[in-house]
NUTORPA-728915 format. One record per residue (C-alpha): residue in one letter; y, z, x. Coordinates in nm, 4 decimals. Layout:
% NUTORPA-728915
<site resn="A" py="Y" pz="Z" px="X"/>
...
***
This chain:
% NUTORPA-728915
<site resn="X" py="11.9042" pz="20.0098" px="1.8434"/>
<site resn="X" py="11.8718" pz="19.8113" px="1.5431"/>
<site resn="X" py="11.9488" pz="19.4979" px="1.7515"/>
<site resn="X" py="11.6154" pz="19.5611" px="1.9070"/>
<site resn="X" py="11.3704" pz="19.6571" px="1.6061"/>
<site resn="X" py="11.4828" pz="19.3582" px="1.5183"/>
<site resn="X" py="11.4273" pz="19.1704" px="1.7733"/>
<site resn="X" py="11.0742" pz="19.3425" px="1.8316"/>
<site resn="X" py="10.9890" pz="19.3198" px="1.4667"/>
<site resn="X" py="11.0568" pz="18.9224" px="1.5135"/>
<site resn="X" py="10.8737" pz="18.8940" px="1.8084"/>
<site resn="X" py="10.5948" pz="19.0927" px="1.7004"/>
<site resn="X" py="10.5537" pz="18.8382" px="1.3773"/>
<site resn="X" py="10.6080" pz="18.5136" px="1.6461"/>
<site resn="X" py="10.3024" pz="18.5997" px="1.8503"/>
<site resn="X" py="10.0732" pz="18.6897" px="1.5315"/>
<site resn="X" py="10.1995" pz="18.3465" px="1.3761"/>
<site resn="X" py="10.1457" pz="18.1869" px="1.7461"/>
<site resn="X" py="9.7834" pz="18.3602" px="1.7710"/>
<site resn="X" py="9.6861" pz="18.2318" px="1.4101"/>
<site resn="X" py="9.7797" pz="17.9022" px="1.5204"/>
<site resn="X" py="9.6002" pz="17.8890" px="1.7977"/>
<site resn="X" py="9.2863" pz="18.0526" px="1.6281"/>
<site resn="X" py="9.3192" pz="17.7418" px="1.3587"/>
<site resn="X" py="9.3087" pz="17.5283" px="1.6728"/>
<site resn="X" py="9.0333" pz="17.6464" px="1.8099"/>
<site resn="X" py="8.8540" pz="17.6768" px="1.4785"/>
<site resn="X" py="8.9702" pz="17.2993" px="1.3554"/>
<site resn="X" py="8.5785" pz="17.1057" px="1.3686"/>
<site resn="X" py="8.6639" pz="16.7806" px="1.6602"/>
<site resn="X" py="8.3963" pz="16.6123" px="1.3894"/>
<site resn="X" py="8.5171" pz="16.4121" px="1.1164"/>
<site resn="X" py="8.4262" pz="16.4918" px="0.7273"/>
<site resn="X" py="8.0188" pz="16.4651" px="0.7022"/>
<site resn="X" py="7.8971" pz="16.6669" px="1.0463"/>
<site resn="X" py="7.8870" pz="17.0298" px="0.9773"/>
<site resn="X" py="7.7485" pz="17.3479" px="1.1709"/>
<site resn="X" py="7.4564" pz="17.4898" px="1.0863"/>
<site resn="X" py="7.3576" pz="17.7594" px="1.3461"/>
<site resn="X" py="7.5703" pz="17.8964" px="1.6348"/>
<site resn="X" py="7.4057" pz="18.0865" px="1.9603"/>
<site resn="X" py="7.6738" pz="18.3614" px="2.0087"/>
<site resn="X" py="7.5336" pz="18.4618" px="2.3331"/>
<site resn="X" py="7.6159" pz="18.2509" px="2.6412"/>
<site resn="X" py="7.3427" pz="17.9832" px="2.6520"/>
<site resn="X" py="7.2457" pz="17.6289" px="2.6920"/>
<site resn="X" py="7.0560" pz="17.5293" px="2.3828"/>
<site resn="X" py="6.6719" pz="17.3663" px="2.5519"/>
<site resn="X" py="6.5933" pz="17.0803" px="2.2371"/>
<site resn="X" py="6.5643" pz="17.0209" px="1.8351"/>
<site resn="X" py="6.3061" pz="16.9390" px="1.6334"/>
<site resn="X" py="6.3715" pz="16.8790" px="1.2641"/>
<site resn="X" py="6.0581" pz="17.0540" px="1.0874"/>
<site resn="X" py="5.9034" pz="16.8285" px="0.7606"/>
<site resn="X" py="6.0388" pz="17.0631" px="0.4710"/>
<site resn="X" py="6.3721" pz="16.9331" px="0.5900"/>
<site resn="X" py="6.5152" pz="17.2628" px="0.5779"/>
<site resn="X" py="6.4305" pz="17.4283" px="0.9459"/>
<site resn="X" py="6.4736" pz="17.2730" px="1.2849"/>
<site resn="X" py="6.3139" pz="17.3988" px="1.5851"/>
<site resn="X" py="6.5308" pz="17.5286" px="1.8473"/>
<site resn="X" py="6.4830" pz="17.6071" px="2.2487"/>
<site resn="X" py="6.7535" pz="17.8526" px="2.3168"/>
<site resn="X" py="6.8237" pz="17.9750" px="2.7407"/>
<site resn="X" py="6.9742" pz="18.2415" px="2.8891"/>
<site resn="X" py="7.1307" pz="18.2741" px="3.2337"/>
<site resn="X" py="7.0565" pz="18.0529" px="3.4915"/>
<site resn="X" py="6.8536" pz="17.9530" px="3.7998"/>
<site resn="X" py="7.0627" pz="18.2534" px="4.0172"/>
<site resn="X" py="7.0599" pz="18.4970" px="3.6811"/>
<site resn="X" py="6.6823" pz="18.5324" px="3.6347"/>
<site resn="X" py="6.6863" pz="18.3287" px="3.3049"/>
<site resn="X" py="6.4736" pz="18.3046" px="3.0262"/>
<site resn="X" py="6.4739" pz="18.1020" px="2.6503"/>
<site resn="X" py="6.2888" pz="18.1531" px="2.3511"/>
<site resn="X" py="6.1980" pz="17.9015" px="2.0432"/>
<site resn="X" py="6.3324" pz="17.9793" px="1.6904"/>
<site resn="X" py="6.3343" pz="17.8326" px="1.3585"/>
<site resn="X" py="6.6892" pz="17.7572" px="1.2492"/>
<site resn="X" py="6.6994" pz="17.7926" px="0.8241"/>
<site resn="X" py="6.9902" pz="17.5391" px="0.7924"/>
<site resn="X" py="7.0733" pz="17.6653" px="0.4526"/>
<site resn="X" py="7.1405" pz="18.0575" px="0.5204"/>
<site resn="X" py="7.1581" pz="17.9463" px="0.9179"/>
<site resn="X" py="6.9301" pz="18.2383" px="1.0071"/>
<site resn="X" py="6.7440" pz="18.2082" px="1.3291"/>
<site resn="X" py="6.3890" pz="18.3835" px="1.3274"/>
<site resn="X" py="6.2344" pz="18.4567" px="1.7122"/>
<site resn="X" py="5.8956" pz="18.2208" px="1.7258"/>
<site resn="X" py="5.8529" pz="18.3446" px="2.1054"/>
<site resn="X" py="6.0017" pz="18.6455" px="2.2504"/>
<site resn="X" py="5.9882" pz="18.6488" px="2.6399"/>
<site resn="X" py="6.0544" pz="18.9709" px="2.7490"/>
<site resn="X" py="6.0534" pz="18.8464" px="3.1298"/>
<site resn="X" py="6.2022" pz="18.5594" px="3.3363"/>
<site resn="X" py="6.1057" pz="18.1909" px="3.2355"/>
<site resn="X" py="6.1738" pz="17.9527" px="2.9583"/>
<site resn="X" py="6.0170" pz="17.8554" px="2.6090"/>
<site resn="X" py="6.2050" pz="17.5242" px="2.5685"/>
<site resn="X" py="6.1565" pz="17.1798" px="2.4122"/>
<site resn="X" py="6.0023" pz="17.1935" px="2.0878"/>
<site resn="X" py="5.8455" pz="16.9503" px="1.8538"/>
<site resn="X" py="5.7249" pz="17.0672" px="1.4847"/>
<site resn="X" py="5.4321" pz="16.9829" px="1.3660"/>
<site resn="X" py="5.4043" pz="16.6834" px="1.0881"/>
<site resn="X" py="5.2826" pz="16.9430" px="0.8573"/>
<site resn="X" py="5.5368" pz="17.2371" px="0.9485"/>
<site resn="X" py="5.2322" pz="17.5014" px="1.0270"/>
<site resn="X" py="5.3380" pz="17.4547" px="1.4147"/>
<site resn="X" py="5.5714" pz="17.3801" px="1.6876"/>
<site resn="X" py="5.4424" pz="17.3170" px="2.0268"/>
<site resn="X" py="5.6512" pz="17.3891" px="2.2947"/>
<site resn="X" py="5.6924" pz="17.3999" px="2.7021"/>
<site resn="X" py="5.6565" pz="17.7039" px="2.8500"/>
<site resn="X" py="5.7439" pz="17.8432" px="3.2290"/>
<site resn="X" py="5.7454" pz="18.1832" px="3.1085"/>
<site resn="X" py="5.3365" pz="18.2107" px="2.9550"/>
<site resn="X" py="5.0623" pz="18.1405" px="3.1601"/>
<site resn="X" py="4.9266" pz="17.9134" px="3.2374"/>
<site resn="X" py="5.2345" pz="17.7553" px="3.2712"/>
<site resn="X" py="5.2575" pz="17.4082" px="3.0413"/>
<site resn="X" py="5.2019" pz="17.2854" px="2.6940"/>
<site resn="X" py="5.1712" pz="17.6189" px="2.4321"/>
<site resn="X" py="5.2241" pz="17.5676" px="1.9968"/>
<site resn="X" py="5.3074" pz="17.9189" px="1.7896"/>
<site resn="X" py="5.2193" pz="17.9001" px="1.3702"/>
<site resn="X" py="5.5577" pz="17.8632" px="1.2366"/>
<site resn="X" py="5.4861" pz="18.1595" px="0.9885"/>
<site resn="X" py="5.4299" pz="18.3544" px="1.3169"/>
<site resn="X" py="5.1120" pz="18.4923" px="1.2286"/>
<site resn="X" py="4.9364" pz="18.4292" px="1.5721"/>
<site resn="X" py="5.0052" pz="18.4649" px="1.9349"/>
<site resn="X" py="5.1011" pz="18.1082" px="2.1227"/>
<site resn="X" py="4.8137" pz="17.9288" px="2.2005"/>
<site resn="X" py="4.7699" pz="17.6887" px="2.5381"/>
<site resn="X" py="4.7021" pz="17.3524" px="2.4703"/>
<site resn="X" py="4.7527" pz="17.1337" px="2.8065"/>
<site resn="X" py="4.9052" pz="17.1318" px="3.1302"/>
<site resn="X" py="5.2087" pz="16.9678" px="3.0530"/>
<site resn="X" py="5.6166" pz="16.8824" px="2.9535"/>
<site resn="X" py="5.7781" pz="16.7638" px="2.7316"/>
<site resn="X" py="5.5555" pz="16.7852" px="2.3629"/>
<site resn="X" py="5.5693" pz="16.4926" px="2.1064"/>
<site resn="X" py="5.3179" pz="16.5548" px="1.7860"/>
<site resn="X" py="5.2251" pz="16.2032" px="1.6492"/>
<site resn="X" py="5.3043" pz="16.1578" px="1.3148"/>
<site resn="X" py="4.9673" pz="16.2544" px="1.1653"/>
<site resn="X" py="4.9387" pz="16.5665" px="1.3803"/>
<site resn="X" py="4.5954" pz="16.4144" px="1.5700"/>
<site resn="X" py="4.7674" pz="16.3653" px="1.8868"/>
<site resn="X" py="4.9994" pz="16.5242" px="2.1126"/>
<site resn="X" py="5.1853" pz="16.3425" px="2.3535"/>
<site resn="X" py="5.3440" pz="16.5337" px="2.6965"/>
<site resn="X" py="5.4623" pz="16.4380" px="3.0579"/>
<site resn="X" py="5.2597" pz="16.5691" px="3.3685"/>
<site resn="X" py="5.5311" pz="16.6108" px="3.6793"/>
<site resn="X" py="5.3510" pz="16.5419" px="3.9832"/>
<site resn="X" py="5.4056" pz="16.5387" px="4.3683"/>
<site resn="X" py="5.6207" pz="16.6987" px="4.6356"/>
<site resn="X" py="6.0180" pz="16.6495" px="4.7499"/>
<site resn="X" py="6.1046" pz="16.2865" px="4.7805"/>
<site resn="X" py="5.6973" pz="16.1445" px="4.6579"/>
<site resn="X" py="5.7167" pz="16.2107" px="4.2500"/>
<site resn="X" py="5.5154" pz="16.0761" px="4.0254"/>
<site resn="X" py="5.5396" pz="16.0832" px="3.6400"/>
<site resn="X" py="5.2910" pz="15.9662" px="3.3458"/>
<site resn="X" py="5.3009" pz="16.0017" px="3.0074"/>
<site resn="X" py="4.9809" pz="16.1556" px="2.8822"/>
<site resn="X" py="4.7940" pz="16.1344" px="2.4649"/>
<site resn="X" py="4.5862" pz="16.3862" px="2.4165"/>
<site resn="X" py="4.3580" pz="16.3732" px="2.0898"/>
<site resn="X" py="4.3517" pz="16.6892" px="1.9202"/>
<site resn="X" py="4.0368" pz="16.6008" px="1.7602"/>
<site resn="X" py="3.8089" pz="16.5302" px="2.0807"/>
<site resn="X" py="4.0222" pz="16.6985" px="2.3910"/>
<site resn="X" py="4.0162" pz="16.3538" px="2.5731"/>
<site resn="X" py="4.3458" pz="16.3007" px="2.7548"/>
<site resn="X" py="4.4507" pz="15.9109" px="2.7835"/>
<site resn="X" py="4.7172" pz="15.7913" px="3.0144"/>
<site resn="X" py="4.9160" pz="15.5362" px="2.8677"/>
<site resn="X" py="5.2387" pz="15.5135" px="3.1324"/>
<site resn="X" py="5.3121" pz="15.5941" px="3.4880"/>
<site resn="X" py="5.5815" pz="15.5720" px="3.7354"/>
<site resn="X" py="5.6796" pz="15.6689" px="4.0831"/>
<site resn="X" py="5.9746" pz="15.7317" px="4.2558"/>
<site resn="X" py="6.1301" pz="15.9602" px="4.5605"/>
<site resn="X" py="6.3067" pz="16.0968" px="4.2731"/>
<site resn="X" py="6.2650" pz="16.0798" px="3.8948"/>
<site resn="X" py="6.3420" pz="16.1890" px="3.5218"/>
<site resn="X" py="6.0997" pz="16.1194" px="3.2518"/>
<site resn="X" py="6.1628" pz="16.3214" px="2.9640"/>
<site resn="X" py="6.2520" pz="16.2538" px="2.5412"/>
<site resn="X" py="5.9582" pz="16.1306" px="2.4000"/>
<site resn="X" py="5.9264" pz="16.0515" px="2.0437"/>
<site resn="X" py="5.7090" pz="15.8427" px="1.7977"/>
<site resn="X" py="5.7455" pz="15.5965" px="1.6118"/>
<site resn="X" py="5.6504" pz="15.6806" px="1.2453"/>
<site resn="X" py="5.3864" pz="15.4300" px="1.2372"/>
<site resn="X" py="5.2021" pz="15.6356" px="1.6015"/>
<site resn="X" py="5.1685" pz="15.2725" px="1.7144"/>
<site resn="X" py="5.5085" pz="15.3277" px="2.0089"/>
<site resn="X" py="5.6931" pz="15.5841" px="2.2245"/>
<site resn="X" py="6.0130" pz="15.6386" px="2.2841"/>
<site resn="X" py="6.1668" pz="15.8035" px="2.5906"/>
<site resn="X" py="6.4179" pz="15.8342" px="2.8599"/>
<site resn="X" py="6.3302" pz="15.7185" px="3.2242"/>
<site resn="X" py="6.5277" pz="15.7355" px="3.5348"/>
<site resn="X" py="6.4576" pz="15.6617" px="3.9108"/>
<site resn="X" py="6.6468" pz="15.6813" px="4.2045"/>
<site resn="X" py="6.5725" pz="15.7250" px="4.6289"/>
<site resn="X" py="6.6450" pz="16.0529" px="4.8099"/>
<site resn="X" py="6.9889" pz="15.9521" px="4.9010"/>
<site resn="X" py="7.1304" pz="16.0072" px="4.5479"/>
<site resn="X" py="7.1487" pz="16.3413" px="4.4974"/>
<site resn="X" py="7.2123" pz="16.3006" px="4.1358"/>
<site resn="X" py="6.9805" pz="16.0470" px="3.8671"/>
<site resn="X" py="7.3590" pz="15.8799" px="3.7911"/>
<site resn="X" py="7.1550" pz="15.6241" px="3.5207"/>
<site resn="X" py="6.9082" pz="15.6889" px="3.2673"/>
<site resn="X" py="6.7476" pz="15.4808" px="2.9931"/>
<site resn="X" py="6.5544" pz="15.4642" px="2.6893"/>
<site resn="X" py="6.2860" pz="15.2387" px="2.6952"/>
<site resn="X" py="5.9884" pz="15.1840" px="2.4226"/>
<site resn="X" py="5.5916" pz="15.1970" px="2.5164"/>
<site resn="X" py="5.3977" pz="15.0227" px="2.2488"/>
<site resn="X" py="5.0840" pz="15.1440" px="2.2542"/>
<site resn="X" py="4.8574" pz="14.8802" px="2.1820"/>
<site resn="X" py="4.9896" pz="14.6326" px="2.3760"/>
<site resn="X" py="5.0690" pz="14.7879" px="2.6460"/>
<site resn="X" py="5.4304" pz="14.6155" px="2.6618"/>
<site resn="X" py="5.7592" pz="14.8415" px="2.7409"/>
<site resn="X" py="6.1163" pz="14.7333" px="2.5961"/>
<site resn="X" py="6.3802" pz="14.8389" px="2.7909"/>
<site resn="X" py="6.6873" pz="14.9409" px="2.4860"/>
<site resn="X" py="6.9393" pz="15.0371" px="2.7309"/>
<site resn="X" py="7.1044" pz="14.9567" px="3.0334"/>
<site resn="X" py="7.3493" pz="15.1642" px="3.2523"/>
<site resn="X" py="7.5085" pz="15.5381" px="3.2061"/>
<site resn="X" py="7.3020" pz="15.8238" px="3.1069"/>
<site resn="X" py="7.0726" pz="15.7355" px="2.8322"/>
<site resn="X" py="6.8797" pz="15.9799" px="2.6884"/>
<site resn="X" py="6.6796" pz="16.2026" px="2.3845"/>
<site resn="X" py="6.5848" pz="15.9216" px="2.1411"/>
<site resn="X" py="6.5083" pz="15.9650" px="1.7780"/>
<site resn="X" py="6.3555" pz="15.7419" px="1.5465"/>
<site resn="X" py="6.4477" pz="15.6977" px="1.1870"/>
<site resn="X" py="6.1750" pz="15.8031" px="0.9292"/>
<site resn="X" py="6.1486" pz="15.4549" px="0.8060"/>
<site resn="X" py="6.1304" pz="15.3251" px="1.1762"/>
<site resn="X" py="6.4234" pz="15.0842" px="1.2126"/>
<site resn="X" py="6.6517" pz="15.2423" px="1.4022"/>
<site resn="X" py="6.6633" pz="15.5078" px="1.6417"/>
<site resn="X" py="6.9245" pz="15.7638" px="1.7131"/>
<site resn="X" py="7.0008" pz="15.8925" px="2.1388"/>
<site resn="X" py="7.2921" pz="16.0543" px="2.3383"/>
<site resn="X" py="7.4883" pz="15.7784" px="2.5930"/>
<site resn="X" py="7.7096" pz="15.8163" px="2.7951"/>
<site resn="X" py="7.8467" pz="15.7128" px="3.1654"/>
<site resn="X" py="7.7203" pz="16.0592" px="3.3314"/>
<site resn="X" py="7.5229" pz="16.3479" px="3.2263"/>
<site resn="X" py="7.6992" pz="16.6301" px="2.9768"/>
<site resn="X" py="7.9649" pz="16.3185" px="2.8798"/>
<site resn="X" py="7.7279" pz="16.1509" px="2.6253"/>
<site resn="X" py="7.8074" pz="16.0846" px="2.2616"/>
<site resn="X" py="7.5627" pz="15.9814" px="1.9807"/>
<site resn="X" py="7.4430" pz="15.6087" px="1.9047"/>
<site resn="X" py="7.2896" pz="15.5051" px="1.6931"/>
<site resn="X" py="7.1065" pz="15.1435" px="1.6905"/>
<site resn="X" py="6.7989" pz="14.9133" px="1.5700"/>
<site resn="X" py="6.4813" pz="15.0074" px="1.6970"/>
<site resn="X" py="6.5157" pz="14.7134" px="1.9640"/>
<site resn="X" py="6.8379" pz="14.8394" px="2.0857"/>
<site resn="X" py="7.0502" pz="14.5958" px="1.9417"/>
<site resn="X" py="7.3369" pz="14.6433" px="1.7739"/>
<site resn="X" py="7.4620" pz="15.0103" px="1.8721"/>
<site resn="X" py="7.6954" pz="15.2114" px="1.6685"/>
<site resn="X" py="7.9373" pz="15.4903" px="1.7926"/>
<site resn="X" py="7.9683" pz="15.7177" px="1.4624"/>
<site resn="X" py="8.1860" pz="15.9882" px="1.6310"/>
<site resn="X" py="8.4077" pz="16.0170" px="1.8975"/>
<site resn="X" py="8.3656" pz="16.3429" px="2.0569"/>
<site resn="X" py="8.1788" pz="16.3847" px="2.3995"/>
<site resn="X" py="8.0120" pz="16.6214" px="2.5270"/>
<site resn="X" py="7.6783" pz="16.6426" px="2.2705"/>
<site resn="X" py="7.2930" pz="16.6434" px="2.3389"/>
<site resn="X" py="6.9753" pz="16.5507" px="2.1662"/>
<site resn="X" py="6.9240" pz="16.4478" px="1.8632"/>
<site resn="X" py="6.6684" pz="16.5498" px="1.5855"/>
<site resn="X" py="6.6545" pz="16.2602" px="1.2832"/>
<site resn="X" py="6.5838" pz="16.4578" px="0.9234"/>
<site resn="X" py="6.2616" pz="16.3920" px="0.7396"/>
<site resn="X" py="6.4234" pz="16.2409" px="0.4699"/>
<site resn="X" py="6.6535" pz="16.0032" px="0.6816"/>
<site resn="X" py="6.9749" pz="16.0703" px="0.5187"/>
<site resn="X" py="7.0919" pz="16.3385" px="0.8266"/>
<site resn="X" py="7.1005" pz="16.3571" px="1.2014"/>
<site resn="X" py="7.0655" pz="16.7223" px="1.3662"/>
<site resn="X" py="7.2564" pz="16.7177" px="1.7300"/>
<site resn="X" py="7.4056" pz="16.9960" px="1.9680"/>
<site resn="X" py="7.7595" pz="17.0586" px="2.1132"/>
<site resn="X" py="7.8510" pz="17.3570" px="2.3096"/>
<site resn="X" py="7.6586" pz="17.6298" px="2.1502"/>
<site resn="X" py="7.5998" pz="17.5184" px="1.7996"/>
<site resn="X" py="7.3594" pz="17.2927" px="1.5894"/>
<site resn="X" py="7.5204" pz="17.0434" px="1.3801"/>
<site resn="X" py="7.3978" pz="16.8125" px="1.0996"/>
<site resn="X" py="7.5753" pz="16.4644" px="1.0722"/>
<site resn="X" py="7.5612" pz="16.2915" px="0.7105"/>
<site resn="X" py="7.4922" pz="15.9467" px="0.7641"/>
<site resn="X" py="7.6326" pz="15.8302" px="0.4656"/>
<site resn="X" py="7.9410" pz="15.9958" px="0.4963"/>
<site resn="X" py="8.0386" pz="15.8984" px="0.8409"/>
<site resn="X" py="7.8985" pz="15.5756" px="0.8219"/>
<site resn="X" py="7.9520" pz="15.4432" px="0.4459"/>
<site resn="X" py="7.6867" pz="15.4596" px="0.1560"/>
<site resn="X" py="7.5568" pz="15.1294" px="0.2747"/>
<site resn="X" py="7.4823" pz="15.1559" px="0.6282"/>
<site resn="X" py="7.0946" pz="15.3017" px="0.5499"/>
<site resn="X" py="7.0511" pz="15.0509" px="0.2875"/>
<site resn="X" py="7.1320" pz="14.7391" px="0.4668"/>
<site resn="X" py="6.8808" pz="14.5331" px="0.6986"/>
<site resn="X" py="7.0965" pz="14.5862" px="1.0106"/>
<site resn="X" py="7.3834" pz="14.8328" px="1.1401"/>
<site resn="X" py="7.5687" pz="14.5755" px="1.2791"/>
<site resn="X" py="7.9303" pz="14.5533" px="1.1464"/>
***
């Protein structure tokens, strides 16, 4: 009898030692010293974009629920990345998404895309959620230019295997509505856009392929300037996508990798030379650069983390004229 409370008391302490090993596991951050978590969804979800707000301390999040065959529905929230509270900006309380949001240059709003208000398209909420969402354009996609007088969106446009995608600027000031980009394809993925900090060029992610691929297998980042009317092609091959520009312009930050939900951050100069690899973990999406330059906000599974460039990358790498090793 003793033989066996012995044997029971031992294996009883093996598979709490074996569990607390494998909760360590589990725990142990894939990231190396510099990325930390900020805010974690605990529901099952699939986080819908990040937008780092100007007071460098709250970052827009689009947060789903369910999917296409579980009626599902997402919400935006402002992510304090101090305390990591989340605070509802939208609450849907039927199916459709709030997803993709930008924050304002001055923090007062974040203007979002929205399948669940209607009219269905571009919608902004007051950050100190004092008002009801308000509809700006029919729309996808929201970028707010750097001095909040223009918005800039993606209209989605055509039937099954005849798509055609432009890249709208609409003035805040006057309500005029320019087109500045436009492509067409039997099937197509325009999506990502973001400013440059001087408003003069757009970033984004564009991908095109016929009928017969069932899957967009490549997309890239390219670069619209504005006022010459001249696009810059930064990438070639894989899945390109969700670029960010550094505050001071020079480089920009996007997920890469060879197919979609495999990607891994890069980080290169603003003419898509010289890319670096900072971390070697797969798997991440979009990317949100910090106002003051020194941080880049990303996703992975269901959390928000915040990379230190610095750390990861040595105390030089912002200071120098190029990334290139």
């Amino acid at each position: 009898m003793m033989c066996r409370r012995k044997h029971a008391l031992f294996l009883s302490v093996y598979l709490l030692f074996a569990t607390l090993i494998s909760l360590g596991a589990c725990a142990r951050s894939p990231f190396p010293a510099g990325v930390s978590r900020v805010g974690l969804v605990n529901t099952p979800c699939h986080l819908q974009g990040i937008s780092w707000c100007p007071d460098g301390i709250h970052i827009a999040v689009g947060v789903g629920e369910g999917g296409v065959e579980f009626a599902p529905q997402g919400d935006i929230y402002l992510l304090n990345v101090s305390d990591r509270e989340f605070v509802p900006l939208t609450e849907i309380e039927e199916t459709g998404f709030n997803s993709f949001p930008t924050c304002s240059p001055d923090g007062e709003q974040v203007a979002f895309e929205s399948l669940a208000l209607s009219p269905n398209g571009i919608w902004t909420v007051d950050t100190s959620n004092s008002s009801s969402p308000q509809f700006i354009a029919d729309g996808a996609y929201p970028a707010w230019s750097p001095k909040k007088q223009r918005l800039a969106f993606v209209r989605h446009e055509g039937k099954y295997g005849n798509w055609t995608d432009t890249i709208s600027i609409l003035d805040l000031e006057t309500g005029n509505i320019t087109e500045v980009f436009t492509e067409s394809a039997e099937r197509i993925s325009l999506d990502g856009l973001a400013w440059s900090p001087d408003s003069g060029q757009l970033a984004f992610s564009l991908g095109t392929a016929p009928l017969t691929q069932h899957v967009l297998n490549e997309t890239n980042i390219y670069v619209l300037d504005l006022e010459e009317d001249e696009l810059l092609q930064l990438t070639s091959g894989g899945r390109n996508n969700h670029p960010s520009w550094s505050p001071d312009g020079r480089l920009i930050a996007y997920m890469t990798g060879p197919t979609y939900s495999v990607e891994t951050l890069v980080i290169a100069r603003a003419d898509g030379t010289c890319p670096v690899r900072p971390l070697e973990v797969y798997g991440l999406n979009w990317t949100a650069w910090s106002p003051d330059g020194t941080q880049i906000a990303f996703t992975w599974e269901r959390g928000i983390y915040v990379m230190d460039i610095a750390t990861v990358l040595g105390p030089d790498f912002l200071t120098t004229d190029s990334p290139c090793p």
